[in-house]
Gaussian input, Z-matrix of N, CA and C with variables (Angstrom, degrees):
# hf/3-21g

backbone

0 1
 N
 C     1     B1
 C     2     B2     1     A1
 N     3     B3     2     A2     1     D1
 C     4     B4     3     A3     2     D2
 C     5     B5     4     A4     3     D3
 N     6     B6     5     A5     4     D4
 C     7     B7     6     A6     5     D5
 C     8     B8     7     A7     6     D6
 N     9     B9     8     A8     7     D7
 C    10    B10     9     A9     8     D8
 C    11    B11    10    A10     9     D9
 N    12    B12    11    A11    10    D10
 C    13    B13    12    A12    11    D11
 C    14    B14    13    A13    12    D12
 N    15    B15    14    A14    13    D13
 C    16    B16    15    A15    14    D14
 C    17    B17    16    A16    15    D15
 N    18    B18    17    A17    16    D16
 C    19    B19    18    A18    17    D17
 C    20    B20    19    A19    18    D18
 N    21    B21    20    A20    19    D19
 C    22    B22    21    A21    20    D20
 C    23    B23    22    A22    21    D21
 N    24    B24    23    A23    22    D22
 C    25    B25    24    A24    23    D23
 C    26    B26    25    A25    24    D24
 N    27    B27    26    A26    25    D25
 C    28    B28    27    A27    26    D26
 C    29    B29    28    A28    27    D27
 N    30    B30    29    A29    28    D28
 C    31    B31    30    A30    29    D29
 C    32    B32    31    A31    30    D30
 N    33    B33    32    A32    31    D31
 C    34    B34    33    A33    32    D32
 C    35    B35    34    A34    33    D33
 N    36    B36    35    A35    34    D34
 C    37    B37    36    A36    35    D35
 C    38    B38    37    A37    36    D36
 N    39    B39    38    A38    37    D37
 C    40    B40    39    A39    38    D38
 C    41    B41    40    A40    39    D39
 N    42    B42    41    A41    40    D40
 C    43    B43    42    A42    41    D41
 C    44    B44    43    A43    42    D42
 N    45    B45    44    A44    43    D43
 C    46    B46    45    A45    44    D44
 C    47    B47    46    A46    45    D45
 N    48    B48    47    A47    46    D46
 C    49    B49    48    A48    47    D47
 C    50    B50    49    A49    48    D48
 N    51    B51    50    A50    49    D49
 C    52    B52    51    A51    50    D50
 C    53    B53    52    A52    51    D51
 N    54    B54    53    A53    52    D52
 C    55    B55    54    A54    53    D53
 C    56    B56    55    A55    54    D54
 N    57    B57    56    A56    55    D55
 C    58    B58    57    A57    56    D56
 C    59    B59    58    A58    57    D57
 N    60    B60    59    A59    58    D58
 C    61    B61    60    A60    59    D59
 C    62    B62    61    A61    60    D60
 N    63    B63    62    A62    61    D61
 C    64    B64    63    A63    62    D62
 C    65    B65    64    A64    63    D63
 N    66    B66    65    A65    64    D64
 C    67    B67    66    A66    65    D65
 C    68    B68    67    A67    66    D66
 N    69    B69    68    A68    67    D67
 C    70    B70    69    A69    68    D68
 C    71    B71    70    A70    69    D69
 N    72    B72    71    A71    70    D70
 C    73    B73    72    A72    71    D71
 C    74    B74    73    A73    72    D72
 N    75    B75    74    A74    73    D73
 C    76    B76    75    A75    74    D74
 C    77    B77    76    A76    75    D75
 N    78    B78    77    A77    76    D76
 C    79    B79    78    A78    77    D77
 C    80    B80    79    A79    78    D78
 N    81    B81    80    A80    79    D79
 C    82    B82    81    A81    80    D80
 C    83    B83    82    A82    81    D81
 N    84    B84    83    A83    82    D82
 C    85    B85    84    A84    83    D83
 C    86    B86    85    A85    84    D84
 N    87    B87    86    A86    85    D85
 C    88    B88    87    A87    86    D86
 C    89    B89    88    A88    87    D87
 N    90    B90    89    A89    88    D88
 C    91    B91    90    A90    89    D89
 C    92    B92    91    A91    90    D90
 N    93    B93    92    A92    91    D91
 C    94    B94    93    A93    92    D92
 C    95    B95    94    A94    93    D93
 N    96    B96    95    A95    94    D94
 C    97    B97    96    A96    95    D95
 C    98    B98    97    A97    96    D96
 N    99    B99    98    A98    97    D97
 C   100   B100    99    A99    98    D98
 C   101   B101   100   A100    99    D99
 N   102   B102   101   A101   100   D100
 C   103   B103   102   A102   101   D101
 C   104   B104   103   A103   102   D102
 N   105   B105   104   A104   103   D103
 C   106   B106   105   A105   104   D104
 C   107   B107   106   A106   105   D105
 N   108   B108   107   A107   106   D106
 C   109   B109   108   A108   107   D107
 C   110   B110   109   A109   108   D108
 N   111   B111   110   A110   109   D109
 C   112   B112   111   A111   110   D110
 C   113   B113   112   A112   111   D111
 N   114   B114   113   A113   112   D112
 C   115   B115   114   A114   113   D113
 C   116   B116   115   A115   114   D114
 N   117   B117   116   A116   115   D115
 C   118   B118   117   A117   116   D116
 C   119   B119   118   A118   117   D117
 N   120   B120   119   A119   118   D118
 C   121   B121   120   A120   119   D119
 C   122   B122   121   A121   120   D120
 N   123   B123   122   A122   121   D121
 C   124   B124   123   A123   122   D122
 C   125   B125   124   A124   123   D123
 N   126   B126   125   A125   124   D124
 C   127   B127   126   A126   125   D125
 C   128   B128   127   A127   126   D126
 N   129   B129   128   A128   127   D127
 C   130   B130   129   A129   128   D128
 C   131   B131   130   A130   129   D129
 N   132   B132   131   A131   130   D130
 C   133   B133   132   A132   131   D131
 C   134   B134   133   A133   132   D132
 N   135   B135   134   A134   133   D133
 C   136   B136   135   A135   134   D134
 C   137   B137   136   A136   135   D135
 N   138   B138   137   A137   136   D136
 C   139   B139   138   A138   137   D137
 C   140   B140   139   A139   138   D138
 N   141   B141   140   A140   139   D139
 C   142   B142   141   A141   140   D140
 C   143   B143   142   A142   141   D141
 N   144   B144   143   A143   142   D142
 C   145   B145   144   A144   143   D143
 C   146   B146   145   A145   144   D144
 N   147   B147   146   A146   145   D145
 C   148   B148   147   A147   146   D146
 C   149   B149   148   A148   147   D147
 N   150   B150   149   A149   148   D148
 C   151   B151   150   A150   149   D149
 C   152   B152   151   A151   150   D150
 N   153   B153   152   A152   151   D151
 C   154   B154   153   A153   152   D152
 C   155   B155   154   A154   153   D153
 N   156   B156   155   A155   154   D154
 C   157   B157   156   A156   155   D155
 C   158   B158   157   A157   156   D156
 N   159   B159   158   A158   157   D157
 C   160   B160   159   A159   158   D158
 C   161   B161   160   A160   159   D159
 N   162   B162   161   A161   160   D160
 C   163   B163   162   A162   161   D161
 C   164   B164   163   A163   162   D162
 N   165   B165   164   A164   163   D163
 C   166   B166   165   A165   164   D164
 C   167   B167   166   A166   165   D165
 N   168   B168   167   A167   166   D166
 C   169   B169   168   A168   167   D167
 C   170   B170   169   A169   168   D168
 N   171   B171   170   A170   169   D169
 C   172   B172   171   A171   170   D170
 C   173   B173   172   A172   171   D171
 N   174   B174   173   A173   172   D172
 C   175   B175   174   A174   173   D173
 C   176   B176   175   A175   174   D174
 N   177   B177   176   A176   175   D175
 C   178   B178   177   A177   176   D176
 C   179   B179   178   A178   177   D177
 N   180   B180   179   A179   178   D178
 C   181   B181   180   A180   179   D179
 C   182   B182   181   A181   180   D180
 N   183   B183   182   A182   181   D181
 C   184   B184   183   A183   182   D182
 C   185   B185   184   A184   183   D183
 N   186   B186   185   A185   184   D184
 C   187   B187   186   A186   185   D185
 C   188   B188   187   A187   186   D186
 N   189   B189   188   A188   187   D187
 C   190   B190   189   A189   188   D188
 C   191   B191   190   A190   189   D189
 N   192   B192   191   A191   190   D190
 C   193   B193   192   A192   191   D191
 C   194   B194   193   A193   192   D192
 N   195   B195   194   A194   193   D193
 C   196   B196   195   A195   194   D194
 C   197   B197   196   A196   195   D195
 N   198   B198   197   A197   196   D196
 C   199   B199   198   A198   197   D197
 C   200   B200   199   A199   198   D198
 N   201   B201   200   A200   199   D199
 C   202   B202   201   A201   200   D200
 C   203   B203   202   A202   201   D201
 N   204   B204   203   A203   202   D202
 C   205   B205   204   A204   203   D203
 C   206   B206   205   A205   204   D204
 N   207   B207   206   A206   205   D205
 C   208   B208   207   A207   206   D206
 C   209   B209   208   A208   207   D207
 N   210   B210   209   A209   208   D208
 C   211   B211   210   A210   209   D209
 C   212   B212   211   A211   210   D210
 N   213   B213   212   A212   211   D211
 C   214   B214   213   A213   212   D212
 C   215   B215   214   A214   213   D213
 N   216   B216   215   A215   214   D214
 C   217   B217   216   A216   215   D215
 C   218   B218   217   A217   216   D216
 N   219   B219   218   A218   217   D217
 C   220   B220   219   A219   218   D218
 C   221   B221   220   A220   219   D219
 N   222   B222   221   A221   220   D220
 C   223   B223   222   A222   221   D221
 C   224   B224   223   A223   222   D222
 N   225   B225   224   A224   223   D223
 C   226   B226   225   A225   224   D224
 C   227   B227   226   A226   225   D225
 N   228   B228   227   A227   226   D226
 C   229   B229   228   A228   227   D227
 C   230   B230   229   A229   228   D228
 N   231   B231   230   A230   229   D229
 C   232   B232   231   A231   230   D230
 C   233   B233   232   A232   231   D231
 N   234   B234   233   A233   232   D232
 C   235   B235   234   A234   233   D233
 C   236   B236   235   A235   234   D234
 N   237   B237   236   A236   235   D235
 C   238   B238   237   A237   236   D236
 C   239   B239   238   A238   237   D237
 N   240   B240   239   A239   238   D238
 C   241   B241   240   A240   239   D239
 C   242   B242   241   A241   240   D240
 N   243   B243   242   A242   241   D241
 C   244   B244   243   A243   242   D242
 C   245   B245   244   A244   243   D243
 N   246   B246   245   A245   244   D244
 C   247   B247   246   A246   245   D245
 C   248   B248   247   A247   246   D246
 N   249   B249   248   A248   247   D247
 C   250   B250   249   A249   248   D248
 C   251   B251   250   A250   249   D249
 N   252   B252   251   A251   250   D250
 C   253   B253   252   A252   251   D251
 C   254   B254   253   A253   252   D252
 N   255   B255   254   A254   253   D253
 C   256   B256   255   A255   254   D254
 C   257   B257   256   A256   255   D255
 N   258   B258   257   A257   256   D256
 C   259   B259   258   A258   257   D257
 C   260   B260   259   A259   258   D258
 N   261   B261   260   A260   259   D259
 C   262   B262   261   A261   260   D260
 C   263   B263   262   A262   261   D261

   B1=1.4486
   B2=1.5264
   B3=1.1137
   B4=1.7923
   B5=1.6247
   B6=1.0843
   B7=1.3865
   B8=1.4246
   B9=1.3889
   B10=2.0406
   B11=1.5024
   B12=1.6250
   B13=1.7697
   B14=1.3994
   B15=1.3816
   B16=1.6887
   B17=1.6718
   B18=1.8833
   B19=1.3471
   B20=1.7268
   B21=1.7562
   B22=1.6295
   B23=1.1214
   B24=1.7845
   B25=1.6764
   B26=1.5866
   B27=1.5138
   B28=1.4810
   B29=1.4902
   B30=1.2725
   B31=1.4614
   B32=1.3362
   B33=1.3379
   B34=2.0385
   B35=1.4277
   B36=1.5121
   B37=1.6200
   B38=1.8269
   B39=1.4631
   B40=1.2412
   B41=1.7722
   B42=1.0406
   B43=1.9080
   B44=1.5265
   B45=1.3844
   B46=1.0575
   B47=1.5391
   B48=1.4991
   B49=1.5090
   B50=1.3565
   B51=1.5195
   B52=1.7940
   B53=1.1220
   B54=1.3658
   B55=1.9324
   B56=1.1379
   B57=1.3338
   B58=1.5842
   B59=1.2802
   B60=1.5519
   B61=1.5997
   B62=1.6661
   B63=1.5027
   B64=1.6710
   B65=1.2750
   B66=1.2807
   B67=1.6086
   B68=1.6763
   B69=1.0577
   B70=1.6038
   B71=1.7787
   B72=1.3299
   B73=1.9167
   B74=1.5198
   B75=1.5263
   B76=1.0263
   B77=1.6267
   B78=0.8476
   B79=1.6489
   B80=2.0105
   B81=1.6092
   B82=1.3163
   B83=1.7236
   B84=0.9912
   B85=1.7072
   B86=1.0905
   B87=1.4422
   B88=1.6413
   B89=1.8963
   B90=1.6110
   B91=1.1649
   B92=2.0677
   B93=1.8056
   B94=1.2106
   B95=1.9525
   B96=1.3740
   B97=1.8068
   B98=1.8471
   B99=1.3822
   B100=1.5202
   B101=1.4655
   B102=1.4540
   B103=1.3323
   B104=1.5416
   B105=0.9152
   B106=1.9001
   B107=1.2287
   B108=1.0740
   B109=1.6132
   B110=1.6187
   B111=1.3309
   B112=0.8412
   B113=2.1988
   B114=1.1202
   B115=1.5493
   B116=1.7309
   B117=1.3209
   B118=1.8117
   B119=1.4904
   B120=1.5478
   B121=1.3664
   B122=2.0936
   B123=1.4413
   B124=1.3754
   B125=1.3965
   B126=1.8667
   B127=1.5272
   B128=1.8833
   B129=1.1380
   B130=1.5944
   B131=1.5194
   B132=1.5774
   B133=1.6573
   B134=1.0093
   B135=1.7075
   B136=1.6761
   B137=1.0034
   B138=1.3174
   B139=1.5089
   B140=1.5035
   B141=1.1403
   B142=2.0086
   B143=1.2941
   B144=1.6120
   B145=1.4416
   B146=1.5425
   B147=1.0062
   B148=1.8890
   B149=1.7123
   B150=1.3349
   B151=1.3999
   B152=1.4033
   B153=1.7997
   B154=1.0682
   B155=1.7047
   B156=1.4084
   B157=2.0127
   B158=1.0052
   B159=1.3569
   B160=1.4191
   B161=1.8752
   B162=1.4350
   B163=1.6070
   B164=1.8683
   B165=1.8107
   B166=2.0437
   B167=1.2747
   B168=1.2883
   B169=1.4410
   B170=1.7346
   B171=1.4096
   B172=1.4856
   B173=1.3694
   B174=1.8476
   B175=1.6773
   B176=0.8967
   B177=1.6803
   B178=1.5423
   B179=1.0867
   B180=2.0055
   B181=1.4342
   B182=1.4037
   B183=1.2171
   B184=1.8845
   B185=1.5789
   B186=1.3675
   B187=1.1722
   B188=1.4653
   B189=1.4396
   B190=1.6956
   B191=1.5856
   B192=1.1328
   B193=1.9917
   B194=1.8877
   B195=1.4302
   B196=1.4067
   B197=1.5319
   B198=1.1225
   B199=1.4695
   B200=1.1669
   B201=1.0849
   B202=1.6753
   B203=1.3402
   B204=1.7274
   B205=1.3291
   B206=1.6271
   B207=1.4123
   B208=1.5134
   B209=1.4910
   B210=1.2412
   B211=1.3736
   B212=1.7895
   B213=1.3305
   B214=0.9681
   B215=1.2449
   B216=1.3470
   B217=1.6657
   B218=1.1348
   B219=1.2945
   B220=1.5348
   B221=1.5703
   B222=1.7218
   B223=1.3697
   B224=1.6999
   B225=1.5345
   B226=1.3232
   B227=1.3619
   B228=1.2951
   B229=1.0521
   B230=1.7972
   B231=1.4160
   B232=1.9048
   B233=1.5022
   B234=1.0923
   B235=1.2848
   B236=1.6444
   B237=1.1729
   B238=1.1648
   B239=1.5714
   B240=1.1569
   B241=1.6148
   B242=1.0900
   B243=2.0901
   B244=1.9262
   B245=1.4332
   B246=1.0999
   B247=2.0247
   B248=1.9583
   B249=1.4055
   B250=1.0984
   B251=2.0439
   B252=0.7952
   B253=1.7414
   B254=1.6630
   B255=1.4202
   B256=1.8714
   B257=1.2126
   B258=1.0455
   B259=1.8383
   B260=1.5839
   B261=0.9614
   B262=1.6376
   B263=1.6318
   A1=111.00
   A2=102.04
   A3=103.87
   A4=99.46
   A5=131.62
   A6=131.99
   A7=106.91
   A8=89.37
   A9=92.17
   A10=123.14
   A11=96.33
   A12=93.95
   A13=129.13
   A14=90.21
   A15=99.96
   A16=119.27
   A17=98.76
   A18=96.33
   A19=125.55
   A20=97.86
   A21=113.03
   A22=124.45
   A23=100.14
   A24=86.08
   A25=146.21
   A26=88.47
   A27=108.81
   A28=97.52
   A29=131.59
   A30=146.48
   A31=99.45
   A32=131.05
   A33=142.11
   A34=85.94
   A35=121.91
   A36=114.58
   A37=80.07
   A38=137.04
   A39=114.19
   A40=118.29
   A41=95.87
   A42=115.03
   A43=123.67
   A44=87.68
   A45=97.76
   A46=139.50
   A47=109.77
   A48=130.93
   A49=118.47
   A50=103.47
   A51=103.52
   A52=132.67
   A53=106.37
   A54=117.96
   A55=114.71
   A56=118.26
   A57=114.02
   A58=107.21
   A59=124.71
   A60=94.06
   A61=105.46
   A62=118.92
   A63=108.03
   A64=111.05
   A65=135.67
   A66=116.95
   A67=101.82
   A68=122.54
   A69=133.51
   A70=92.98
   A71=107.18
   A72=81.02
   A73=128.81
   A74=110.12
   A75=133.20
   A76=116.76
   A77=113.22
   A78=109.86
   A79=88.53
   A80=120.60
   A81=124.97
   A82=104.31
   A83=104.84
   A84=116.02
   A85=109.75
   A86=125.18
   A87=155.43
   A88=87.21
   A89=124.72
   A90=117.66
   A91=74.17
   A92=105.86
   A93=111.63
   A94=94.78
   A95=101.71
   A96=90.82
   A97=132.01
   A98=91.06
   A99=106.72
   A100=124.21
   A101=110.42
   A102=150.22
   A103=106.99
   A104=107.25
   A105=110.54
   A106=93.81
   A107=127.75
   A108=132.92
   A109=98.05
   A110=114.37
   A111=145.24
   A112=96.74
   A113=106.39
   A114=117.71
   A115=90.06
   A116=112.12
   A117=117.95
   A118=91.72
   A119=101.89
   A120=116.85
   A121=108.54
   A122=112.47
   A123=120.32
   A124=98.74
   A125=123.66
   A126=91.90
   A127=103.71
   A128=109.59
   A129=100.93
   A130=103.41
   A131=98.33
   A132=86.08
   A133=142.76
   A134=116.58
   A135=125.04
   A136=130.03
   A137=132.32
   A138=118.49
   A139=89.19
   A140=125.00
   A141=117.90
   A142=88.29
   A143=114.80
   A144=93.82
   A145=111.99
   A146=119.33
   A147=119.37
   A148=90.13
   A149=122.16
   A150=108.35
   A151=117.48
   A152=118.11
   A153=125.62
   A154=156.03
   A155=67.42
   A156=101.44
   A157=114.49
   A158=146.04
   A159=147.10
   A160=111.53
   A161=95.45
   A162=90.33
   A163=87.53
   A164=91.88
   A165=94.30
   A166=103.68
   A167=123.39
   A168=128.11
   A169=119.11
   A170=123.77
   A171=113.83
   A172=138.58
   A173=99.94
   A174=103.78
   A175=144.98
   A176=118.41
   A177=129.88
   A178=106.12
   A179=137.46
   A180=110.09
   A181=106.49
   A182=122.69
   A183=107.27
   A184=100.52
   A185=134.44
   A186=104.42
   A187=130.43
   A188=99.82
   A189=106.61
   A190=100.26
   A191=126.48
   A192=127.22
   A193=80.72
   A194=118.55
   A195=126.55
   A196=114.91
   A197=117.14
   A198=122.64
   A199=121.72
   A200=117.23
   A201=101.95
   A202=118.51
   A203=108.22
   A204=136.27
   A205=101.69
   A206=120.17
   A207=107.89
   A208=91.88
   A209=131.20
   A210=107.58
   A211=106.15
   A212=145.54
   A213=151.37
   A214=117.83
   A215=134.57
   A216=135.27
   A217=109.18
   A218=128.63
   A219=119.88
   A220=109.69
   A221=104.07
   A222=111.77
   A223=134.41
   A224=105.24
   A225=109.55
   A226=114.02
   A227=126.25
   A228=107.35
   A229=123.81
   A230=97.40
   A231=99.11
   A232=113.50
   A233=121.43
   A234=120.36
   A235=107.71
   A236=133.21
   A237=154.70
   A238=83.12
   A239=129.67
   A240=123.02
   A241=131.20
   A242=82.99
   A243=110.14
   A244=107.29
   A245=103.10
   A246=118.90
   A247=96.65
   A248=130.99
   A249=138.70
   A250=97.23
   A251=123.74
   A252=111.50
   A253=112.49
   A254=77.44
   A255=77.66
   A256=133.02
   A257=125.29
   A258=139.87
   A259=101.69
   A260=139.79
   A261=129.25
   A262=110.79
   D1=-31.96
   D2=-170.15
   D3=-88.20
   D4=-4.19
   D5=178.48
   D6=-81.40
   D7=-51.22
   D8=-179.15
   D9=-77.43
   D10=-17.27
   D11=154.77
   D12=-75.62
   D13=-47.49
   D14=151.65
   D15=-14.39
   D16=-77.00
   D17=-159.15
   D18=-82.72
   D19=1.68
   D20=161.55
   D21=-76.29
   D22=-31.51
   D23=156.25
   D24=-52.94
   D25=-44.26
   D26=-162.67
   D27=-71.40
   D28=-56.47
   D29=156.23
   D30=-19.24
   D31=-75.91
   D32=178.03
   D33=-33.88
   D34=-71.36
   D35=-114.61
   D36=-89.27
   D37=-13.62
   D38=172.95
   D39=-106.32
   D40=-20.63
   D41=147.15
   D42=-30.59
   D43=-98.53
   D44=-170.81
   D45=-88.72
   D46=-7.23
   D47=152.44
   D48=-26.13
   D49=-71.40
   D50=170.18
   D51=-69.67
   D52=-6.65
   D53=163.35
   D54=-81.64
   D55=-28.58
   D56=176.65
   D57=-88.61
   D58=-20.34
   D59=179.58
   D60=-88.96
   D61=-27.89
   D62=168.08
   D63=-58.38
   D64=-0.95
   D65=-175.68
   D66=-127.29
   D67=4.94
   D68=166.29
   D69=-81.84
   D70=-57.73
   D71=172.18
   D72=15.86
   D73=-75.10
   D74=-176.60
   D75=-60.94
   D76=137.65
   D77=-158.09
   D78=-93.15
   D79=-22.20
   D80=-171.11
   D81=-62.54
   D82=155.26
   D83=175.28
   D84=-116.51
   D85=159.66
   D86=160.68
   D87=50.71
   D88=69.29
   D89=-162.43
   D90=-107.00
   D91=149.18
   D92=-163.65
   D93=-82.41
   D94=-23.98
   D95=169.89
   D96=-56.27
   D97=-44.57
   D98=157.51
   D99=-21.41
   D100=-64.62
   D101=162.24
   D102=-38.91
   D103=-65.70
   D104=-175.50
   D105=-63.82
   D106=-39.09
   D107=-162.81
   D108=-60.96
   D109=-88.94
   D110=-162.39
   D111=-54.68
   D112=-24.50
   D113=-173.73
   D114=-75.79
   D115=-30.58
   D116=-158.79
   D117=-70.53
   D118=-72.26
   D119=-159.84
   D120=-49.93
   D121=-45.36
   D122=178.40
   D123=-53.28
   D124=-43.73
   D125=-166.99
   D126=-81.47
   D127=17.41
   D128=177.36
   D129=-91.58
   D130=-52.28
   D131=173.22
   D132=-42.39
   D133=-48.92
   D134=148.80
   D135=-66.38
   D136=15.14
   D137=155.34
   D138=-88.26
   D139=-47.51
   D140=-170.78
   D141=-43.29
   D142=-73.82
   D143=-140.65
   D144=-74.36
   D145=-10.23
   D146=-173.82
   D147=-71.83
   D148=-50.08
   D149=-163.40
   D150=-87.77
   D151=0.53
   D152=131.76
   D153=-23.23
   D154=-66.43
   D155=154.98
   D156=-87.48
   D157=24.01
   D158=151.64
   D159=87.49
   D160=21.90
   D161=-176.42
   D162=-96.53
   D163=117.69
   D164=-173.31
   D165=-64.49
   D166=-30.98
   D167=-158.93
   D168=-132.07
   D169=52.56
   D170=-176.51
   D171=-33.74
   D172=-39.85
   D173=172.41
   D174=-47.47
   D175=-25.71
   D176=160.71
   D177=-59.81
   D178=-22.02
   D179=-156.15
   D180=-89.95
   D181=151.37
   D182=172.43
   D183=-93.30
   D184=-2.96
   D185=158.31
   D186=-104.60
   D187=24.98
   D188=157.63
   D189=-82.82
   D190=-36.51
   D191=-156.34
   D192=-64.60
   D193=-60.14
   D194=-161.04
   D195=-61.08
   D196=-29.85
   D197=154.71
   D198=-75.53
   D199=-44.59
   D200=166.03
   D201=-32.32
   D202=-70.20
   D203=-171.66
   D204=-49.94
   D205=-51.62
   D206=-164.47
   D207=-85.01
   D208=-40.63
   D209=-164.43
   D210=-74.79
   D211=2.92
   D212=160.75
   D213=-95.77
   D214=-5.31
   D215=145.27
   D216=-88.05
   D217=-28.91
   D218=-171.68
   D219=-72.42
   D220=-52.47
   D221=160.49
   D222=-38.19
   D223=-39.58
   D224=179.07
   D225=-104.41
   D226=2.13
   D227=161.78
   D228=-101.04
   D229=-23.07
   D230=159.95
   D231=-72.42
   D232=-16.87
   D233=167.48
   D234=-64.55
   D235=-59.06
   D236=-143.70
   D237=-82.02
   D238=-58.68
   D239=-173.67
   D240=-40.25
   D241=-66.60
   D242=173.73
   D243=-43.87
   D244=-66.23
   D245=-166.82
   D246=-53.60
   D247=-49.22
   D248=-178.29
   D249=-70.09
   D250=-21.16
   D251=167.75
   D252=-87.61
   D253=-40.82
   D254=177.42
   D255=-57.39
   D256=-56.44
   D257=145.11
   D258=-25.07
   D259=-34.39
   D260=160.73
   D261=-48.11

């Protein structure tokens, strides 16, 4: 378990780093495009890493759809906070 968190990190932290600072631009917060954005890029990451780990086919699983989804709200909405304190 800690391997495959492991490797969502590493995937996030070179991912999605440069997506958040091109889309911080915007001085607006919790904007719902963000979201799609950030919804796009997560389902790319999990198809790598599921078919990584030898899952041939992720789309059948429903708890790849649910990871997508939470790890792309969870992502955008601590994003949306941090970046919204910081600007103070």
């Amino acid at each position: 378990m800690f391997i495959i968190f492991y490797s969502f990190f590493v995937c996030y932290l070179f991912i999605a780093t440069p997506i958040q600072i091109i889309l911080n631009k915007n001085n607006k917060k919790f904007i719902l495009i963000n979201l799609i954005i950030y919804t796009a890029f997560s389902g790319i990451i999990h198809t790598i890493v599921f078919v990584f780990y030898g899952n041939s086919n992720p789309l059948q699983s429903s708890i790849f759809y649910s990871m997508i989804l939470c790890s792309s709200v969870v992502f955008w909405f601590i994003d949306s906070l941090f970046s919204k304190t910081m600007d103070k």
